[in-house]
C-alpha positions in Angstrom: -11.8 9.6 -12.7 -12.4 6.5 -14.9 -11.6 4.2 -12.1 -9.3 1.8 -13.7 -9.4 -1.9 -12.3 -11.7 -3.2 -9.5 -12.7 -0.8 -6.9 -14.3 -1.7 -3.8 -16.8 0.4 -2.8 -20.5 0.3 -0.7 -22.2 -1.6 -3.7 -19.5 -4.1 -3.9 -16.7 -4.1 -6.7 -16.8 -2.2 -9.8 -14.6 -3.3 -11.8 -13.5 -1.7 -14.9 -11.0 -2.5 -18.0 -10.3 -0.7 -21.5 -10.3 -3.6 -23.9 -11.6 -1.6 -27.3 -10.1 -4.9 -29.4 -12.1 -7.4 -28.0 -14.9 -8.8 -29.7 -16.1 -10.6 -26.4 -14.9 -10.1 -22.6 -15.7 -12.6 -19.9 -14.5 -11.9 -16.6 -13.6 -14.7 -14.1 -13.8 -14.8 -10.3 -12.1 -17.8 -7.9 -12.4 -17.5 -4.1 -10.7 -20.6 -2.9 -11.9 -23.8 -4.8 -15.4 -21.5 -5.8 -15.4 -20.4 -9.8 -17.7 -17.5 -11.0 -17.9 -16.1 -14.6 -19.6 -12.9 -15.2 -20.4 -10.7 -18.1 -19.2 -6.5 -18.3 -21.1 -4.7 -20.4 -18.7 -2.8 -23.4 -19.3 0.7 -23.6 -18.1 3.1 -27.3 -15.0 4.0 -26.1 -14.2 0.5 -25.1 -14.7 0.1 -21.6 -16.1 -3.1 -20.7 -17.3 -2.3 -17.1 -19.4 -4.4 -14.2 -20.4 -4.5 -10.5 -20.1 -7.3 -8.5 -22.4 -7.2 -5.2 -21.1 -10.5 -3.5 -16.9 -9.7 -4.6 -14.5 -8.9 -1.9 -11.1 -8.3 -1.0 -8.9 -11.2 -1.3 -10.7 -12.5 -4.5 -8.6 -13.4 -7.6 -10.0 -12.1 -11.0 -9.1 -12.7 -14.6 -10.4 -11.4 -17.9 -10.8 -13.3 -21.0 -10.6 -12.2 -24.5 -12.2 -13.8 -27.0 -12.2 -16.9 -25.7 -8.5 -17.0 -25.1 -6.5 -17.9 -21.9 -7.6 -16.0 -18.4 -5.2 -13.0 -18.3 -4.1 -10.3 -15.5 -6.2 -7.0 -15.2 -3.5 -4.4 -16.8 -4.7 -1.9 -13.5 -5.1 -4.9 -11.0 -4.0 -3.8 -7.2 -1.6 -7.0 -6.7 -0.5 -10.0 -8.1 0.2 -12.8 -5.4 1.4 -15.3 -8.2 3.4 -13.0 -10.5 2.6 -10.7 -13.5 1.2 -13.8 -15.5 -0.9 -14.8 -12.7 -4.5 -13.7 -11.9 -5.0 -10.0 -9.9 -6.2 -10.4 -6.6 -9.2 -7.7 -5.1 -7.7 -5.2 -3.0 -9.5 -2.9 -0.2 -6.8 -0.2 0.3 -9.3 1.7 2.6 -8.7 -1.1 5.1 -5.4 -0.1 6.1 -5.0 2.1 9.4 -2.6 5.2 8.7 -1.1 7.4 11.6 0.4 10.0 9.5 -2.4 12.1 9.4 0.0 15.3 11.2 2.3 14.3 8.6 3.4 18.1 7.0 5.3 16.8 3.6 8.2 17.7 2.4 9.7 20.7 2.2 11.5 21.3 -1.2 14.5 23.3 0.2 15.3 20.9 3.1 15.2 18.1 0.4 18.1 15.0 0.6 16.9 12.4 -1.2 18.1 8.8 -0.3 17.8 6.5 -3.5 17.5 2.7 -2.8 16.1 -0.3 -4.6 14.1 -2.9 -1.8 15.3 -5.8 -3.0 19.0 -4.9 -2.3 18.8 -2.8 0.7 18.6 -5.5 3.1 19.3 -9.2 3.3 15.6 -10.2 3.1 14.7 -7.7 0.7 11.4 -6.6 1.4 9.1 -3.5 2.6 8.8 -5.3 5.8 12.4 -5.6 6.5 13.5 -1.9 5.2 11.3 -1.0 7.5 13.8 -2.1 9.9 16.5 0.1 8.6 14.3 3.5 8.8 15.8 4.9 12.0 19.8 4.8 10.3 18.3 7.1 7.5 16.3 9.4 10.0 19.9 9.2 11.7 21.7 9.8 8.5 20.0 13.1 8.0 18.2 12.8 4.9 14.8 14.2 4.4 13.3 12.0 1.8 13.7 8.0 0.7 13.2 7.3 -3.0 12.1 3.9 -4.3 13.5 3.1 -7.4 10.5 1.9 -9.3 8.5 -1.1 -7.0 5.6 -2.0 -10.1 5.3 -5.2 -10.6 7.9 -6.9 -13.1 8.5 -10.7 -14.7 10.3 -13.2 -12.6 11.4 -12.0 -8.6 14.3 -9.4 -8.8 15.1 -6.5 -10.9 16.0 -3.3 -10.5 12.3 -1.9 -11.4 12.8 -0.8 -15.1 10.6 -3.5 -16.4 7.9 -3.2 -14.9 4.2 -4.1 -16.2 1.4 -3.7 -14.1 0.8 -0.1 -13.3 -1.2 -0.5 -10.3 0.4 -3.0 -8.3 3.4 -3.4 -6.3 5.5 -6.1 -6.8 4.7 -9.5 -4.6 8.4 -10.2 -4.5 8.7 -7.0 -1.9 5.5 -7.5 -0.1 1.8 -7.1 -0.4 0.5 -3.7 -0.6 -0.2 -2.7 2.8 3.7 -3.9 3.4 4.2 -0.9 1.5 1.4 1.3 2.5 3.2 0.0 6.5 6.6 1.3 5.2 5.7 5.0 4.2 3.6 5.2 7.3 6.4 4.3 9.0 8.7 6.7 6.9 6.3 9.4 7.9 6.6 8.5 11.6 10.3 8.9 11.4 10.2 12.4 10.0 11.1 11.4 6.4 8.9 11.6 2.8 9.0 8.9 0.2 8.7 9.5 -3.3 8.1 6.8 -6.0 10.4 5.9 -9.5 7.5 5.7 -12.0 7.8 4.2 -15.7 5.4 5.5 -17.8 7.4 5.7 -21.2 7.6 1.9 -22.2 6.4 -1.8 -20.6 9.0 -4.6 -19.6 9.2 -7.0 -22.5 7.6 -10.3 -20.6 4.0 -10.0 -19.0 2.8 -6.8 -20.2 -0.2 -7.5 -21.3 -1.9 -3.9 -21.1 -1.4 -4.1 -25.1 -3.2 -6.9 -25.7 -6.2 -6.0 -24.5 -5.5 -1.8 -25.7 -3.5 -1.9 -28.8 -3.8 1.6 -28.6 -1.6 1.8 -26.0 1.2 2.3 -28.3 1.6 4.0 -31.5 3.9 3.3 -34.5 4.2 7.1 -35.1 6.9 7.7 -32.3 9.5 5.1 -31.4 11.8 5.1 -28.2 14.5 3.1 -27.5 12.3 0.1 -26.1 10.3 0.4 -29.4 6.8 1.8 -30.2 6.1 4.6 -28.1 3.4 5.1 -25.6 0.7 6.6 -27.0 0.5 10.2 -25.9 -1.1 12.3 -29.1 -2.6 9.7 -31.5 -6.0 7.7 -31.6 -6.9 6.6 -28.2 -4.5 8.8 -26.7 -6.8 10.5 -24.5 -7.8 7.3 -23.0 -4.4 6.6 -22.4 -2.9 9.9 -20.4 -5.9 9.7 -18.2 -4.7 5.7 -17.7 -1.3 6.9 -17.1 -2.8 9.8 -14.8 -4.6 7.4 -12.5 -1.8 5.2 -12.2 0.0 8.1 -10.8 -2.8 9.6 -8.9 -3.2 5.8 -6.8 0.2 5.8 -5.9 -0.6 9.6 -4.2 -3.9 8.5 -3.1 -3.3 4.9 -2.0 -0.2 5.2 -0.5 0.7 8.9 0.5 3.4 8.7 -1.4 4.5 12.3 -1.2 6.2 12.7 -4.8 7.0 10.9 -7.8 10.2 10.3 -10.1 9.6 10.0 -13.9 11.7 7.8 -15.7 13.6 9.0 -19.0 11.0 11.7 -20.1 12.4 12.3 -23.2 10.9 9.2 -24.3 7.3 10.4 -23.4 6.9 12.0 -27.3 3.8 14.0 -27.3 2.7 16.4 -30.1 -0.2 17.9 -28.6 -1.0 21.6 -27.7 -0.8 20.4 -23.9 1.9 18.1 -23.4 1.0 14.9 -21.3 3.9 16.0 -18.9 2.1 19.6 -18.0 -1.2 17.5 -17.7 0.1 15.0 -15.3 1.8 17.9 -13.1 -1.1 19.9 -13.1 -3.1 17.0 -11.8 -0.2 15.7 -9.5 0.2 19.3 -7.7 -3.8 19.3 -7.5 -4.2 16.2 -6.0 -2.2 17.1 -2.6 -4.7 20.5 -2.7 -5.8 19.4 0.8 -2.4 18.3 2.3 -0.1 20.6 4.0 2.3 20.5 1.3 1.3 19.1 -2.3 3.4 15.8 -3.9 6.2 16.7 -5.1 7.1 15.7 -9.5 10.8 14.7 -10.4 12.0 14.1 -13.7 14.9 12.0 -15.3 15.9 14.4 -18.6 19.1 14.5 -19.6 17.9 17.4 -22.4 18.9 20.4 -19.3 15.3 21.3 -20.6 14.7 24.3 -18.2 11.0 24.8 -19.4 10.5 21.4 -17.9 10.9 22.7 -14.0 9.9 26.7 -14.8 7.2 27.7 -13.3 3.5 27.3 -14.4 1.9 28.8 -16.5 5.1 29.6 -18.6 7.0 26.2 -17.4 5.5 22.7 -17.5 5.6 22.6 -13.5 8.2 20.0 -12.5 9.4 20.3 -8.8 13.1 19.4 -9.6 15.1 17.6 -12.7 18.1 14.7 -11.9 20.8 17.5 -13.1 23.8 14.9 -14.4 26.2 17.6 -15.5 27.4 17.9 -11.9 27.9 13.9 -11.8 30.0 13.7 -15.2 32.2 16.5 -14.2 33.1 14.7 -10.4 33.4 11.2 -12.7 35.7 12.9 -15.0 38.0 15.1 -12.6 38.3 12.0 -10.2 38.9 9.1 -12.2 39.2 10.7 -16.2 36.7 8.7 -17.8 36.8 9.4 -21.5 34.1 6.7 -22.8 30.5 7.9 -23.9 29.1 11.0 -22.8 32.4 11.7 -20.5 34.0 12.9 -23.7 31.8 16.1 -22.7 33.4 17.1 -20.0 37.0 18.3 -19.4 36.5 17.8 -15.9 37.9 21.1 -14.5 37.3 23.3 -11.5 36.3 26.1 -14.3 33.2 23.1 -15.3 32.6 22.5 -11.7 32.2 25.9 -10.9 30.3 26.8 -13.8 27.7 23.7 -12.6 27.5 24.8 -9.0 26.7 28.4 -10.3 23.9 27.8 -12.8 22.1 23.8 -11.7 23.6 22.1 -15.1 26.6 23.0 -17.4 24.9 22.5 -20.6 23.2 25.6 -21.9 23.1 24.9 -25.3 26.6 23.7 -26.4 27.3 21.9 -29.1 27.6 17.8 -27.4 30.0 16.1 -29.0 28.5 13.1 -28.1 25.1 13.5 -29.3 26.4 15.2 -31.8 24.2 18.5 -31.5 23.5 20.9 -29.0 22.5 20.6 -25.6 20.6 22.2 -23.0 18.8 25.4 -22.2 19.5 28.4 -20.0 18.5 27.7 -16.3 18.2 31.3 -15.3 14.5 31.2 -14.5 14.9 27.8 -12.5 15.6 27.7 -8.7 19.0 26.0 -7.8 17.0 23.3 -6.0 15.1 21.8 -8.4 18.7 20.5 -10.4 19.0 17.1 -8.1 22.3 16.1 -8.3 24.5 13.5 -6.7 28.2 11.6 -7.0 26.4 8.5 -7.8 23.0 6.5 -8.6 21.9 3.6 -9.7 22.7 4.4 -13.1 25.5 6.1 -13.0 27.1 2.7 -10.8 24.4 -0.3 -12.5 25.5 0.7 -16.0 29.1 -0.1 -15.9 29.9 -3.9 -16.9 30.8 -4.8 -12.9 28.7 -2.1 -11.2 31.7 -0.1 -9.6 30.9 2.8 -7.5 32.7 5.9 -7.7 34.7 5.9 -4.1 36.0 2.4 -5.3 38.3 4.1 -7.8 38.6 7.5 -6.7 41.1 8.6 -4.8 39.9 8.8 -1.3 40.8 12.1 0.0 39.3 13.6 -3.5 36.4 11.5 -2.6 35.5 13.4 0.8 36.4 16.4 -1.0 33.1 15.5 -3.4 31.3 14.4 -1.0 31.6 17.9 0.7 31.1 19.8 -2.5 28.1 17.6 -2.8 26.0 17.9 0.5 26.9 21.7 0.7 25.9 22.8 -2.4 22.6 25.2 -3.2 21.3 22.1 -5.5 19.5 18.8 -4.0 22.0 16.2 -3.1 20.7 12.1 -3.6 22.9 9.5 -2.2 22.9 6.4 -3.6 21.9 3.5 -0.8 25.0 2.8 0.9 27.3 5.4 -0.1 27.0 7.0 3.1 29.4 4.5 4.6 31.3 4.2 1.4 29.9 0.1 0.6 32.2 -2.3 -1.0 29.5 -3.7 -2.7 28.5 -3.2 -6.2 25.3 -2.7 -7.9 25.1 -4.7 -10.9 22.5 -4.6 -13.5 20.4 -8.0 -12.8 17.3 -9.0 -14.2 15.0 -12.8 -13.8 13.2 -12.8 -17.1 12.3 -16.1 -19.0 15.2 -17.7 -19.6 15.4 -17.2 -23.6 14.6 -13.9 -23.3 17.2 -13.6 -20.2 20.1 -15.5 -23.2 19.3 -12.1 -25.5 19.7 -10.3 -22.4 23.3 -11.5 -21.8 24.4 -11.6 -25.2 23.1 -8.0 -26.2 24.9 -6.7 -23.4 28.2 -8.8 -23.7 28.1 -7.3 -27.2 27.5 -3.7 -26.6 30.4 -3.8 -24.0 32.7 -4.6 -26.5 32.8 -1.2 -28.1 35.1 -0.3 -25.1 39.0 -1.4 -25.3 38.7 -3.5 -22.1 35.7 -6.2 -23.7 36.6 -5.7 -27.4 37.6 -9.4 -27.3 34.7 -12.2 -26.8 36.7 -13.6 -23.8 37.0 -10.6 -22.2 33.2 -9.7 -22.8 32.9 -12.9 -21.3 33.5 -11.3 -17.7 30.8 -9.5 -17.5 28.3 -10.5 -14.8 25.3 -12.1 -16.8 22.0 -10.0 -15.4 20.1 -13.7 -15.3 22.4 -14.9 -12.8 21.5 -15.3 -8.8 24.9 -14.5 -7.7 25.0 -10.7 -9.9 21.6 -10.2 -7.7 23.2 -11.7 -4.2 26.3 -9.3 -5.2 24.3 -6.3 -4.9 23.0 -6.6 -1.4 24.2 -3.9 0.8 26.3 -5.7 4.2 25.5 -3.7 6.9 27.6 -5.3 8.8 30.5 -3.2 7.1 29.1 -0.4 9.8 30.9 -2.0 12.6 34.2 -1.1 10.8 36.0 1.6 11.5 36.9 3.2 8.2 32.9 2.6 7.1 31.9 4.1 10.3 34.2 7.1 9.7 32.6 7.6 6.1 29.3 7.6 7.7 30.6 10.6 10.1 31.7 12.7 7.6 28.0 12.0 6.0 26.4 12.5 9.1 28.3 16.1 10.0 27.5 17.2 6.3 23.7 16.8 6.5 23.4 17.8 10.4 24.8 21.1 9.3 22.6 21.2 6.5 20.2 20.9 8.6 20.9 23.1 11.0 21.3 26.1 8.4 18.8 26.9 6.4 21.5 28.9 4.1 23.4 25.4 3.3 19.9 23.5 2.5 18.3 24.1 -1.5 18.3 27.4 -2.5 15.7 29.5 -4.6 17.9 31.7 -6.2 18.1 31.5 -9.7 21.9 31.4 -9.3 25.0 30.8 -7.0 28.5 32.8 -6.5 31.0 29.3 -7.7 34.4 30.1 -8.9 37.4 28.0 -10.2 41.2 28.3 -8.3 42.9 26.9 -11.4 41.8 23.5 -13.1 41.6 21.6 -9.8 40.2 23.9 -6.6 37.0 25.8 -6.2 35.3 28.1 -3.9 31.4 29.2 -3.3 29.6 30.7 -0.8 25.9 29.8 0.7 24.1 33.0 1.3 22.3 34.1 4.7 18.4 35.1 4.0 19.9 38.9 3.8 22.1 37.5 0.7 25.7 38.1 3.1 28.1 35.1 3.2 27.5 32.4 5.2 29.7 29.8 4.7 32.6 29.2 2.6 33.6 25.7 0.9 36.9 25.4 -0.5 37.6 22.1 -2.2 40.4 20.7 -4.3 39.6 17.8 -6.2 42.9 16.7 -7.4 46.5 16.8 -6.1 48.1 19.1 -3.8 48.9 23.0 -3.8 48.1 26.6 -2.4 45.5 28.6 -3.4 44.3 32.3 -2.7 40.9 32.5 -1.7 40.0 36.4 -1.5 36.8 35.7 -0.2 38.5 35.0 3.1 39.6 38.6 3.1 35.9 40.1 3.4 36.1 39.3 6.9 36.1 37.0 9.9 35.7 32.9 9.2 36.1 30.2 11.4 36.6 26.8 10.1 34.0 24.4 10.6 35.6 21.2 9.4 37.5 19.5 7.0 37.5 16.1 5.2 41.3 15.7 7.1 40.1 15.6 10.5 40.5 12.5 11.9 37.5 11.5 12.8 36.8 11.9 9.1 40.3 10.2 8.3 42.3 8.1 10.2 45.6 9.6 7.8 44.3 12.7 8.2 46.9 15.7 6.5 45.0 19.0 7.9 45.5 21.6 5.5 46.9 24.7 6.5 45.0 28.2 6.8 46.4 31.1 6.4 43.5 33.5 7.1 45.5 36.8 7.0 46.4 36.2 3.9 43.7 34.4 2.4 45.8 31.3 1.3 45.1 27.5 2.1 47.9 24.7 1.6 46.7 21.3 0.8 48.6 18.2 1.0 46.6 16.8 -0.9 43.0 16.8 -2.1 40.6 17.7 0.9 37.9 20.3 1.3 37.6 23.0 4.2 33.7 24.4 5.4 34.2 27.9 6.5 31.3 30.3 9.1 31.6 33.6 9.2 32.4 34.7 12.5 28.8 36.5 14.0 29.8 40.0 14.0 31.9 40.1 11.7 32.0 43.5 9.0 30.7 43.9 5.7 31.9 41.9 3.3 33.8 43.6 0.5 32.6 43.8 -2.8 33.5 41.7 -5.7 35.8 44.9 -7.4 37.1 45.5 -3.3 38.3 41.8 -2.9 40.3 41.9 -6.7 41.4 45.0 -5.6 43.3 42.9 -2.6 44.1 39.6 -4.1 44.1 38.2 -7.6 43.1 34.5 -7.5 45.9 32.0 -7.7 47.3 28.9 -7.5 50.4 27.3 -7.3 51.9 30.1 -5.9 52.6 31.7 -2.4 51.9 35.1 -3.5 50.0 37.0 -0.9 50.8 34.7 1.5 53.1 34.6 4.4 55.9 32.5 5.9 55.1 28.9 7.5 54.9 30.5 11.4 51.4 31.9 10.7 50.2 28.9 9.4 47.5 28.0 11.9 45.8 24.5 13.2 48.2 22.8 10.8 48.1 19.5 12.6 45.7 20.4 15.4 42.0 19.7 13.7 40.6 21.5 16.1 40.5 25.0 14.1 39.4 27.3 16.9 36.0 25.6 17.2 34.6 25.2 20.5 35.2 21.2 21.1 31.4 20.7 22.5 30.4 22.1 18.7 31.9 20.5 16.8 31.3 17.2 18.5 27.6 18.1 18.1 28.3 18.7 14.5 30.6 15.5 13.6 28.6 13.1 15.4 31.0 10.1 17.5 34.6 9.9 16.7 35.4 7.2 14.0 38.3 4.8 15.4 41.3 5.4 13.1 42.6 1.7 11.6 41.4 1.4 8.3 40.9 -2.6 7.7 41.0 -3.5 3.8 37.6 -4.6 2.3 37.9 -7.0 -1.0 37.3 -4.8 -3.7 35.6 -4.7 -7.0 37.2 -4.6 -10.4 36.5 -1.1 -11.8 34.5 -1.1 -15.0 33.7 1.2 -17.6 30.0 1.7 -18.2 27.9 1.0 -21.4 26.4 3.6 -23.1 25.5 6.0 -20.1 29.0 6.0 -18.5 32.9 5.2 -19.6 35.6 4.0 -19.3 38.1 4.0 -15.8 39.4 0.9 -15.0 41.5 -0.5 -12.1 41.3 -2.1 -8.5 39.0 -1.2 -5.8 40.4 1.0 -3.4 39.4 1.0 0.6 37.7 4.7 1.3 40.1 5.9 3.7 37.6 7.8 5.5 
């Protein structure tokens, strides 16, 4: 360990910076109206170190270079007074943790609940989502991820542009505010894992190049410019900078994994690339905890060697899988724009998702215009993390619509189902578990030329879709600068206490507690799962006891109504758990009909049924037994018999014991459905597409 920054420790406070350019480094202490200068000593590599006896927490420090203006320690803990400000001395061995029976978290019990601090509540703050703990504990997820909390220019954005690597930002809290918050995660029964951006700084305060030009490198470039340097001059210096920086979040604040932002833009030529290192030294530092942190990645590259196994693989825990996103996006709304053009947004590409983690194996992409993807048949199912939205997938669209806000609402359930059942891990996005009206814009508080750009670039890159090809109607779009697109994207809780939100939250609820409850419907560490289309618009898959028999059944249609033939439902005995038409789930609720004789379901539109094999029940037949008996159909009523032997068609109840499924659905949702004020649907720039129209209530 280098030790990057100032370190308390029994001497006093070492503090330590890699300044290679400077020709002279002065460093600069205040405590109250008191100012101390002292002199580091430079070292060959560039290291300008020094121990100060008499420093201590709560002191602010600056550096300066060559006689230039006090600036910000690149690694400094916290910055009371912003990322031009000076770094302030923390002490993080001060702070008293409780967690220590804390196991981790278990990879295949993984739900991850994204949410950025500043939006979650009113106030904004680790203090005050603190607060809001016990609904997620209550919720069902397993894990809470920050989107990315290192300190960034001005007081709000979503994370992106952050510049110091060390410190979280001032505008949430001071450290131990967050240090308080995963304690108190812990407490509650739920991990917290960290968005990290190592492949670029924000383009105001960063002044980690100043002092490093090494930093970066002209030989790579990324979208944000110059790459991080990861395999030139200086680079070594650098991965073990980056390192640390992880390695303190693990360390400091028992954070218990880490998300890596865009990886493809971590370009690294050497024999060991920077991503294996960091894993390797990620997984060791948790050696002593019951379960080691856990190392997510955003790739959109399907790059199976990524999440294989070491010493083949590079070691990642799990992968944000977007193929199962784009296919929902496209079947429920038929986005065209960008990278929708893709997807046909079938059952068959649904299916074909849910079977293998990711859909692209190494077709030709029309939209990046060469092929895409590897095979994923040496990768568990759980370490694809998908979900039905995120912050991207909702921020990046001009007025930051969500998906349930266009969707049809019944086909919205019917994902929802798809998505909290399946042998993947499912991440919902902060308040899509009560189906929010609110949006999440894109929103930013840089200086305000650079904020002008800001608007301007954005305005103009919108306008390559039909709906803002016109200046005036670029115009629309919500300027990031402005307060009101940051007050916009504050959940209101107080949309719980209505009863279509609260019947949303049911449905959520039932979905995870079953998840829970069966260990066959949590992440699964098969290399693949039994998914199969019913047409272009219905699929079915089962979730596999330990013993590899059927478990459970999900049968969802996604679009429009019809009858299907599902011969699983021939192998034997099912009882039906739920569907997304009961009424606590939907105050309209049209039930479909099950005929399980037959092995045909009626839907009256789209809706998903959850399926248990009844305990006892015989051996299932095999795949060339269950053809043998039914060909898969749709549209049809072959196989099936008259409307007398429909069962439960209005009754919801489907055979299961009341007390059960109770248990299982959590409180009864009252059924009256009061209208929210919507959002104008948007299409999205350059990650998303098109998909236009007027906000929709849930109709949960």
């Amino acid at each position: 360990m280098i030790g990057f920054g100032a370190v308390p420790g029994s001497a006093g406070v070492r503090f330590t910076i890699w300044a290679p350019a400077a020709t002279s480094l002065e460093l600069r202490m205040r405590r109250g109206s008191e100012l101390t200068q002292w002199q580091p000593a430079r070292d060959q590599d560039g290291f300008w170190r020094i121990c100060v006896s008499d420093a201590r927490p709560g002191d602010r420090y600056a550096y300066v270079k060559d006689a230039g203006e006090p600036r910000p320690d690149p690694a400094g803990r916290f910055q009371p007074d912003g990322v031009h400000g000076w770094s302030e001395i923390v002490d993080p061995r001060t702070f008293e943790w409780t967690d220590a029976a804390w196991p981790g978290l278990d990879p295949a019990r993984a739900v991850i609940y994204e949410l950025h601090v500043g939006t979650f509540t009113p106030d904004g703050t680790f203090g005050s989502a603190i607060g809001r703990i016990s609904h997620l504990r209550d919720l069902g997820v397993t894990a809470i991820e920050l989107m990315p909390v290192a300190d960034f220019p001005g007081t709000r954005n979503w994370g992106y542009d952050g510049v110091a690597l060390f410190a979280p930002s001032r505008a949430y809290g001071r450290p131990d505010d967050l240090r308080a918050f995963v304690d108190a995660a812990h407490a509650a029964g739920l991990a917290v894992i960290l968005d990290v951006v190592y492949n670029h700084l924000g383009p105001e305060g960063a002044y980690l190049p100043s002092f490093s030009p090494q930093f970066l490198t002209r030989t790579h470039e990324t979208p944000w410019g110059d790459a991080v340097n990861l395999d030139a001059e200086g680079s070594t210096i650098v991965r073990r900078l980056l390192i640390e920086s992880a390695l303190h979040w693990i360390g400091e604040y028992h954070v218990d994994g880490l998300r890596l932002d865009a990886t493809h833009a971590l370009i690294d030529t050497s024999e060991r690339h920077f991503l294996v290192e960091l894993a390797d030294a990620v997984h060791a530092a948790g050696a002593q905890r019951p379960r080691p942190p856990l190392l997510f990645a955003e790739a959109h590259r399907n790059l199976a060697t990524l999440v294989e196994d070491r010493p083949g693989g590079w070691g990642f825990d799990g992968v944000w899988a977007d193929d199962f996103h784009h296919v929902i996006r496209r079947m429920l709304t038929g986005d065209t724009y960008g990278y929708y053009v893709d997807y046909r947004g079938t059952a068959g590409e649904l299916a074909s998702t849910l079977a293998r983690g990711w859909l692209y194996t190494g077709q030709r992409s029309e939209h990046h215009q060469k092929p895409r993807g590897t095979d994923p048949a040496r990768v568990p199912m759980r370490k694809a993390v998908i979900c039905v939205q995120n912050h991207d997938q909702i921020g990046n669209r001009a007025f930051g619509d969500r998906l349930h806000h266009t969707a049809d609402p019944a086909a919205w359930r019917a994902a929802v189902t798809v998505l909290l059942t399946a042998p993947m891990t499912p991440l919902l996005f902060m308040g899509q578990e009560w189906a929010a009206t609110t949006p999440f814009l894109f929103f930013t508080d840089f200086e305000p030329a650079l904020g002008d750009r800001l608007i301007e670039g954005r305005r103009r890159e919108f306008q390559a879709f039909p709906e803002f090809s016109a200046p005036e109607q670029a115009a629309r779009i919500p300027a990031p600068p402005a307060d009101n697109t940051f007050e916009a994207s504050h959940l209101k809780w107080d949309e719980l206490q209505d009863a279509g939100h609260r019947a949303a939250l049911t449905l959520h609820r039932a979905l995870l507690r079953l998840r829970a409850d069966h260990a066959c419907l949590q992440g699964s560490g098969a290399f693949a799962a039994d998914a199969n289309a019913l047409g272009d618009d219905t699929i079915v898959f089962e979730r596999r006891s330990p013993e590899g028999t059927p478990a459970f059944l999900v049968v969802a249609r996604l679009r429009g109504a019809g009858q299907v033939t599902v011969p699983e439902l021939l192998d034997g005995a099912w009882d039906i758990v739920l569907t997304t038409e009961d009424q606590q789930f939907a105050d309209d609720g049209m039930p479909p009909a099950v005929d399980h004789v037959a092995g045909c379901i009626r839907l009256a539109r789209p809706g998903a049924v959850l399926f248990q094999r009844t305990s006892g029940a015989s051996e299932p037949a095999t795949g060339a037994e269950r053809a043998a008996k039914s060909e898969r159909s749709e549209g049809s009523s072959a196989g099936c018999r008259g409307p007398r032997h429909w069962n439960n068609e209005r009754s919801g109840d489907h055979g299961v014991p009341a007390s059960k499924r109770a248990e299982w659905s959590g409180a009864n949702a009252a059924a009256q459905w009061s209208e929210p004020a919507g959002v104008q649907g948007s299409p999205a720039i350059k990650k998303s597409g098109g998909g236009s129209g007027r906000a929709k209530p849930p109709g949960f």
